[in-house]
C-alpha positions as CSV (number, residue, x, y, z in Angstrom):
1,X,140.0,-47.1,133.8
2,X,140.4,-43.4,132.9
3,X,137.6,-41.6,134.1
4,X,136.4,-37.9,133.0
5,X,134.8,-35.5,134.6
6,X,133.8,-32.5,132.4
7,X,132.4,-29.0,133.2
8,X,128.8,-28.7,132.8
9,X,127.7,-26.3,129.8
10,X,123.8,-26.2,130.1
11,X,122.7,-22.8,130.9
12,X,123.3,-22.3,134.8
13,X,124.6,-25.6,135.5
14,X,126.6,-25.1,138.6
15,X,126.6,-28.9,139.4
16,X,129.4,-31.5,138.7
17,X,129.7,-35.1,138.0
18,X,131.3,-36.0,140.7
19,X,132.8,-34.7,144.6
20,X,136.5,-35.1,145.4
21,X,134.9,-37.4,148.0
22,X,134.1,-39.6,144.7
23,X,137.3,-39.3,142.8
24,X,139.1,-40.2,146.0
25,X,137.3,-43.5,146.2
26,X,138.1,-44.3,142.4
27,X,141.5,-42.9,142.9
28,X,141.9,-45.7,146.1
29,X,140.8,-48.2,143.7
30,X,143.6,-47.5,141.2
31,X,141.7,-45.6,138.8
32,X,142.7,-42.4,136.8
33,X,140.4,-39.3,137.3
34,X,140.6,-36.6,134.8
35,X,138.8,-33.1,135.9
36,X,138.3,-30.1,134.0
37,X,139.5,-27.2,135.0
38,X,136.6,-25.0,137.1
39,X,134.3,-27.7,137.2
40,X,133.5,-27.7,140.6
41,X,133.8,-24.1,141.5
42,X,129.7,-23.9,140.9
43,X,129.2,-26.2,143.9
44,X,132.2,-25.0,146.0
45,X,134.9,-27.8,145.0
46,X,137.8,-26.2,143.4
47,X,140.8,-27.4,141.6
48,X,143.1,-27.9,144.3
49,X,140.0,-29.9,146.3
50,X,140.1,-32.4,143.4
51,X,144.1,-32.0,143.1
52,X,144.6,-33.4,146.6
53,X,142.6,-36.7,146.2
54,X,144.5,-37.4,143.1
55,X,142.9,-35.8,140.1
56,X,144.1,-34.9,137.1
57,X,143.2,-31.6,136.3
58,X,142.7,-30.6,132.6
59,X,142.3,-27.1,130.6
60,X,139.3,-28.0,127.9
61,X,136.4,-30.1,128.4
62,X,138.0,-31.6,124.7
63,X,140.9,-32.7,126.5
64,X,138.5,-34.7,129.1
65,X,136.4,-36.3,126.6
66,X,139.3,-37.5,124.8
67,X,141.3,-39.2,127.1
68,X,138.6,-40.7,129.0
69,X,137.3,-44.1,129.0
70,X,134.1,-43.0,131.1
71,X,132.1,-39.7,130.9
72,X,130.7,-38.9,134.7
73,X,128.5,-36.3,134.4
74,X,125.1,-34.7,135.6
75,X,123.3,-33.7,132.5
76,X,122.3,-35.1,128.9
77,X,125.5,-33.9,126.5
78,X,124.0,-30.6,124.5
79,X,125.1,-29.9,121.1
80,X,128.0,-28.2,121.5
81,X,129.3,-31.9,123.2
82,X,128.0,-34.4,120.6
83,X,131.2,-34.4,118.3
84,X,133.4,-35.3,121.6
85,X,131.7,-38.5,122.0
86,X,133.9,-41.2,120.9
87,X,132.3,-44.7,119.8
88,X,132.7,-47.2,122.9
89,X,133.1,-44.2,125.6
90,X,131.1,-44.8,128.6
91,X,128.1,-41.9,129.2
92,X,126.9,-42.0,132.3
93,X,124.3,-39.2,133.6
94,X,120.7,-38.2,133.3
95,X,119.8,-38.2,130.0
96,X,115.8,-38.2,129.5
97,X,116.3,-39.6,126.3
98,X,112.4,-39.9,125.3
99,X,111.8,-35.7,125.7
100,X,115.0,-35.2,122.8
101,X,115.0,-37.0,119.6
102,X,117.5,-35.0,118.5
103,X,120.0,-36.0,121.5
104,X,118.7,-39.6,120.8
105,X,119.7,-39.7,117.1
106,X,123.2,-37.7,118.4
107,X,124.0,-40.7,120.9
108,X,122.9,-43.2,118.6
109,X,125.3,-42.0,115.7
110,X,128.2,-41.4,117.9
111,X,128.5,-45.2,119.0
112,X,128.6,-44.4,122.7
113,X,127.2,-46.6,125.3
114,X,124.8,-44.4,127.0
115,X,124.1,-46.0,131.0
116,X,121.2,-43.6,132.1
117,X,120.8,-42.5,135.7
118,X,117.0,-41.8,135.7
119,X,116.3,-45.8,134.4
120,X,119.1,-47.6,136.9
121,X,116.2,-49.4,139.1
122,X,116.2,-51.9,141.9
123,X,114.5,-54.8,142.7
124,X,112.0,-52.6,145.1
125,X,110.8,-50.6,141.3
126,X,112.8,-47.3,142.9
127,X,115.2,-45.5,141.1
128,X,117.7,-45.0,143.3
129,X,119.7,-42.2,141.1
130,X,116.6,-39.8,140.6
131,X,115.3,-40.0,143.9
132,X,117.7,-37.7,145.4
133,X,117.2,-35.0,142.5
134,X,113.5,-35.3,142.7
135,X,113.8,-34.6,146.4
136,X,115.6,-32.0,145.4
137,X,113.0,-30.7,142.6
138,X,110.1,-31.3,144.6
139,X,111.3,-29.0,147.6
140,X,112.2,-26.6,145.1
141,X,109.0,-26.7,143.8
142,X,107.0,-25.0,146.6
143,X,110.3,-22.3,147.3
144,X,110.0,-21.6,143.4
145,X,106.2,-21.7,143.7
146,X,106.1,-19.0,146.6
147,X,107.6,-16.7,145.0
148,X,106.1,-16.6,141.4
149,X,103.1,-16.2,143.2
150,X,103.6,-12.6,143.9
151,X,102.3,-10.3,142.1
152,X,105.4,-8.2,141.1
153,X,106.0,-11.2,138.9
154,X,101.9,-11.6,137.7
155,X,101.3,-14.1,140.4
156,X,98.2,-14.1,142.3
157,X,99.2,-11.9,145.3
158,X,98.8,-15.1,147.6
159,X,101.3,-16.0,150.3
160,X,101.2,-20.0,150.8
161,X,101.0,-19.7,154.9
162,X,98.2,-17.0,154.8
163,X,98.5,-15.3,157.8
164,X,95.8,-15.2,161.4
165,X,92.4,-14.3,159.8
166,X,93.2,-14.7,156.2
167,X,93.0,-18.1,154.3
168,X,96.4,-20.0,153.3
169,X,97.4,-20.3,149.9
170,X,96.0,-23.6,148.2
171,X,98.3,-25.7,146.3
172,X,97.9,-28.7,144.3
173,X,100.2,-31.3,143.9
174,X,99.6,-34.2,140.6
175,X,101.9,-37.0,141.4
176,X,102.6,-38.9,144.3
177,X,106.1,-40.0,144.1
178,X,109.1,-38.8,145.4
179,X,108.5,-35.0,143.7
180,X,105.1,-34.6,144.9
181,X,105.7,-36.1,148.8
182,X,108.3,-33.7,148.9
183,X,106.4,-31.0,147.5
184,X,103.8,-31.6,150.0
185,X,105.8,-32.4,152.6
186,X,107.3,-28.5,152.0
187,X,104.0,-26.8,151.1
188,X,102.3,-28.4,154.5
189,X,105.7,-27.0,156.5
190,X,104.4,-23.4,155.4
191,X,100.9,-23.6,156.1
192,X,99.1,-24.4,152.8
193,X,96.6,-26.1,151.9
194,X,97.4,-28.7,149.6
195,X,95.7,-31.9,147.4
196,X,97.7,-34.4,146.5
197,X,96.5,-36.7,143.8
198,X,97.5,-40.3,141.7
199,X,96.1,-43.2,140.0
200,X,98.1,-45.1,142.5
201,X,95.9,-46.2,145.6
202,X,98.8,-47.4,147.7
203,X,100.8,-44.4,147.0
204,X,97.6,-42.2,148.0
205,X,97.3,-44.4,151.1
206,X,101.0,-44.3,152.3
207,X,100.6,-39.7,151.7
208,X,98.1,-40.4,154.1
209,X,99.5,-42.2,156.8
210,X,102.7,-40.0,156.3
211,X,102.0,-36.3,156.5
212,X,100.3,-33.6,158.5
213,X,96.1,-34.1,158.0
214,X,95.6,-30.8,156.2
215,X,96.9,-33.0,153.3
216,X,94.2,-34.5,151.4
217,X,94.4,-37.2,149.0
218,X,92.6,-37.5,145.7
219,X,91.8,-39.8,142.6
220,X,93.5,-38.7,140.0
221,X,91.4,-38.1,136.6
222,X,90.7,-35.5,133.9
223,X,87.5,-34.2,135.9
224,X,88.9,-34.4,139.6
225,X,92.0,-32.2,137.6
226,X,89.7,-29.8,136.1
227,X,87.4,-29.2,139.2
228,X,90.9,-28.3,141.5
229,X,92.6,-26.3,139.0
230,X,89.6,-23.5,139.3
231,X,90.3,-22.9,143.1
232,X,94.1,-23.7,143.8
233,X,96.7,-21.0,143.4
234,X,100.1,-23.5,142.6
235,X,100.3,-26.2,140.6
236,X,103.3,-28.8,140.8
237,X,103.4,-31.3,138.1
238,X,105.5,-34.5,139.7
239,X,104.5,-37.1,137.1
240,X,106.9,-39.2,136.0
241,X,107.0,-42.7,133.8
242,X,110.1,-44.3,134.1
243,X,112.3,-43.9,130.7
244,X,109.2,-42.6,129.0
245,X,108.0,-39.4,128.1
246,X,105.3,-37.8,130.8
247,X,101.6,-37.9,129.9
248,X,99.3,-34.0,129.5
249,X,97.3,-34.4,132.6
250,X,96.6,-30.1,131.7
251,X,95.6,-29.4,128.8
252,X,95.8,-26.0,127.1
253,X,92.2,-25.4,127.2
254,X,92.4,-26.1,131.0
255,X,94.4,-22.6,131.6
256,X,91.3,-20.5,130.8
257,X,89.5,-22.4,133.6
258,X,92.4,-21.1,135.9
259,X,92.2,-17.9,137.8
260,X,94.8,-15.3,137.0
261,X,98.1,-15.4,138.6
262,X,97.5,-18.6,139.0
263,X,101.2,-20.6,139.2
264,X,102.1,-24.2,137.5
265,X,105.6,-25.8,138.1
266,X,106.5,-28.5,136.1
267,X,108.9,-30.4,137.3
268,X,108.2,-33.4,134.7
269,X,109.8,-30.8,131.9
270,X,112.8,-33.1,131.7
271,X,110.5,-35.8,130.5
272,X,108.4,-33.3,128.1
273,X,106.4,-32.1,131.0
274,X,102.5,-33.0,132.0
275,X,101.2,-29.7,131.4
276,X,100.3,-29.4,127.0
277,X,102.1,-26.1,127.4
278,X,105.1,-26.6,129.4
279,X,108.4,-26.0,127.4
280,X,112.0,-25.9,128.8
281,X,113.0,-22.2,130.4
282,X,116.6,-21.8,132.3
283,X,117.4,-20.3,135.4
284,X,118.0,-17.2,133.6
285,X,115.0,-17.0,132.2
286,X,112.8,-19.5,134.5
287,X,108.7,-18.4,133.4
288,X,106.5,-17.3,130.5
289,X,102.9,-16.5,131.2
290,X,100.3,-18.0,129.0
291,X,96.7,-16.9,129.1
292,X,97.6,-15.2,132.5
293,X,98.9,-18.5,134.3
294,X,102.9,-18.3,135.2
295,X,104.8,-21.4,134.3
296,X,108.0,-22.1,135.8
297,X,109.3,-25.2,133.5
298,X,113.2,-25.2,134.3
299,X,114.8,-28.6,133.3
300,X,117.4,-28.7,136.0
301,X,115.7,-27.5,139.3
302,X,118.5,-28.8,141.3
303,X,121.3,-26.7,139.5
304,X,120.4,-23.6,141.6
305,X,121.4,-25.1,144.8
306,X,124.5,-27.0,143.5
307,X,126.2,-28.0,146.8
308,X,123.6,-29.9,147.9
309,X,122.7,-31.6,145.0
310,X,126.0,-32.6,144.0
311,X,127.0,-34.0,147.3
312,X,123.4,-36.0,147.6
313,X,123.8,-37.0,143.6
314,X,127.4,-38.3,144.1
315,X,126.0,-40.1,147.8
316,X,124.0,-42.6,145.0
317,X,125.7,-42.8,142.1
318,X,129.3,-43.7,143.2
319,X,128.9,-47.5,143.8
320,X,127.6,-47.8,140.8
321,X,130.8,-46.1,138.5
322,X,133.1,-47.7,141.0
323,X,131.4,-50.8,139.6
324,X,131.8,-49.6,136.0
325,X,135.1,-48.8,136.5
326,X,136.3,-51.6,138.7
327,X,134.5,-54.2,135.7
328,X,134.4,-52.8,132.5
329,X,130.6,-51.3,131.6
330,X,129.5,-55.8,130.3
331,X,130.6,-56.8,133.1
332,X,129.0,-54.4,135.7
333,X,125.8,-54.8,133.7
334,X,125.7,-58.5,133.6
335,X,126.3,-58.3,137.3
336,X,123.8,-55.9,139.0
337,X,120.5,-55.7,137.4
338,X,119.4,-51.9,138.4
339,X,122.5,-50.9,136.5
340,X,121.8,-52.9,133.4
341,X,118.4,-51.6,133.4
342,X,120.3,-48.2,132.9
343,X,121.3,-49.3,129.8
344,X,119.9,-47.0,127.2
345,X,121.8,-47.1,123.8
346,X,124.8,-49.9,123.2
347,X,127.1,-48.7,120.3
348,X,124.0,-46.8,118.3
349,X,121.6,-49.3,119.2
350,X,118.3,-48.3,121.3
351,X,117.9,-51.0,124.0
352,X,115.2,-49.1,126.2
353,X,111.9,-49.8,124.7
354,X,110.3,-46.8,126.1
355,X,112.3,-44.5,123.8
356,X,111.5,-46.3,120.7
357,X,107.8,-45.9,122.1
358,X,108.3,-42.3,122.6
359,X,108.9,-41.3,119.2
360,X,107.2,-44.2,117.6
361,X,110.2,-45.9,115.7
362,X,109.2,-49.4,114.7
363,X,112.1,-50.8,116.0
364,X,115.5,-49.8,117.8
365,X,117.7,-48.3,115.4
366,X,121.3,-50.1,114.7
């Protein structure tokens, strides 16, 4: 199979598709790896890195999508990509189909099969190819967090550790999956106080067992929500439904009950975000203030530290393109079940029922 690894075009994207640790493995399985030119250079993999495992390197990111079978990538295709789709070509990466419609009705029309990372699950309910992004995100989150939170950039003046005779910082954590245990685990580290809350008892339970005892566990519903809001300085929003887009657990009418300075991350954005007000920002441009409270909304965390995430990315996802590539994309499907349930559009039809649910088509479109 030819096998193409383009440049990433979203606004400070510094991560890649793939390691030369990665195309060497496809490479050794008789596979032909096509790499654009500077794709790696954000994460510290240059031409010549790829060149020695056996890539081909390639001038345009039109040249990759054309004489590639398979599209390995990190994020959804933006617009400026849609017309070098071809009908059959393989997409594989995070798309977050149910917070774009456009991008949906893109991928649909250009006859692609769209295999998305964020809905390959295994038999344990984990999603194996997220996890080591919302690691990422949810670390992020508190580093991020800390430092909108002073007040040269209208945060509250608070530092998260506090210091001897002064109270720590208090943050507040919705969502006990991988984003919020990681942005508790990180916010504990510095000293803060933090709440962690779910609807999920056994998640709630396991926070517990796991981390340091100034980490308390909470119910989560609209008034436990709206009593912590009024006293915690940062808010991380780590919400996710799998494939589907994430519920407002904040309301816009909650930010007036927040004090001033107060900071909300959203690391759900890529899923339309749980906060009413969160919207997509950039790493250029990373927070807007609304009614005094700082949101940080960026869609892809993980692309400001690009070494590490695209080494712990590629870690998970190549066993499963090696499969794609070693069986054809029917095949591989038919085989392993977490990677069919990454099956998100065949040929321009929806076969994820969430999306169809997001956007309230009837049925999948053909």
């Amino acid at each position: 199979m030819t096998i193409g690894v383009p440049k990433e075009i979203k606004n400070n994207e510094n991560r890649v598709g793939m390691t030369p640790a990665g195309v060497y493995e496809l490479v050794k399985n008789n596979h032909i790896v096509y790499v654009q030119s500077t794709a790696g250079e954000g994460s510290g993999f240059l031409d010549h890195d790829y060149q020695k495992v056996g890539a081909i390197i390639l001038d345009t990111i039109g040249q990759v999508y054309a004489m590639s079978e398979m599209i390995v990538k990190v994020k959804e295709p933006i617009e400026e990509e849609y017309g070098l789709i071809q009908k059959d070509q393989v997409v594989f990466t995070y798309f977050h189909f149910a917070s774009s419609e456009p991008l949906t009705k893109a991928m649909i029309e250009s006859k692609s099969v769209c295999i998305a990372y964020e809905t390959v699950e295994d038999v344990q309910g984990t999603l194996p190819l997220l996890t080591p992004m919302s690691e990422v995100a949810g670390r992020m989150a508190i580093q991020q967090g800390a430092k909108y939170l002073e007040k040269p950039v209208k945060g509250r003046g608070v530092l998260l550790g506090g210091v001897p005779g002064v109270q720590p910082g208090k943050v507040l954590v919705l969502g006990a999956g991988v984003v919020g245990i990681q942005a508790a685990k990180m916010a504990a580290g510095l000293g803060a106080h933090v709440t962690i809350m779910d609807i999920n008892m056994n998640r709630l339970r396991y926070v517990n067992d796991v981390l340091p005892p100034h980490v308390i566990t909470e119910f989560s519903n609209e008034f436990n929500i709206r009593k912590h809001i009024k006293t915690h300085d940062l808010i991380v929003g780590g919400v996710l439904l799998k494939g589907a887009k994430a519920p407002n657990l904040i309301s816009k009418d909650m930010l007036k009950e927040m004090r001033p300075g107060t900071v909300i991350v959203d690391v759900a954005v890529d899923q339309g975000g749980c906060v009413e007000t969160t919207k997509p920002t950039t790493h250029e441009d990373p927070i807007y203030i609304i009614d005094d409270v700082v949101h940080y909304s960026v869609a892809n965390m993980p692309g400001a530290v690009p070494y590490t995430s695209t080494v712990a990315l590629t870690n998970v996802t190549l066993p499963y393109v090696v499969k794609l590539a070693n069986l054809g994309w029917e095949k591989a499907t038919e085989k392993d079940e977490a990677l069919r349930k990454g099956l998100n559009i065949i040929n321009g039809r929806v076969v994820y029922k969430e999306i169809v649910e997001a956007f309230g088509w009837e049925t999948t479109l053909t």
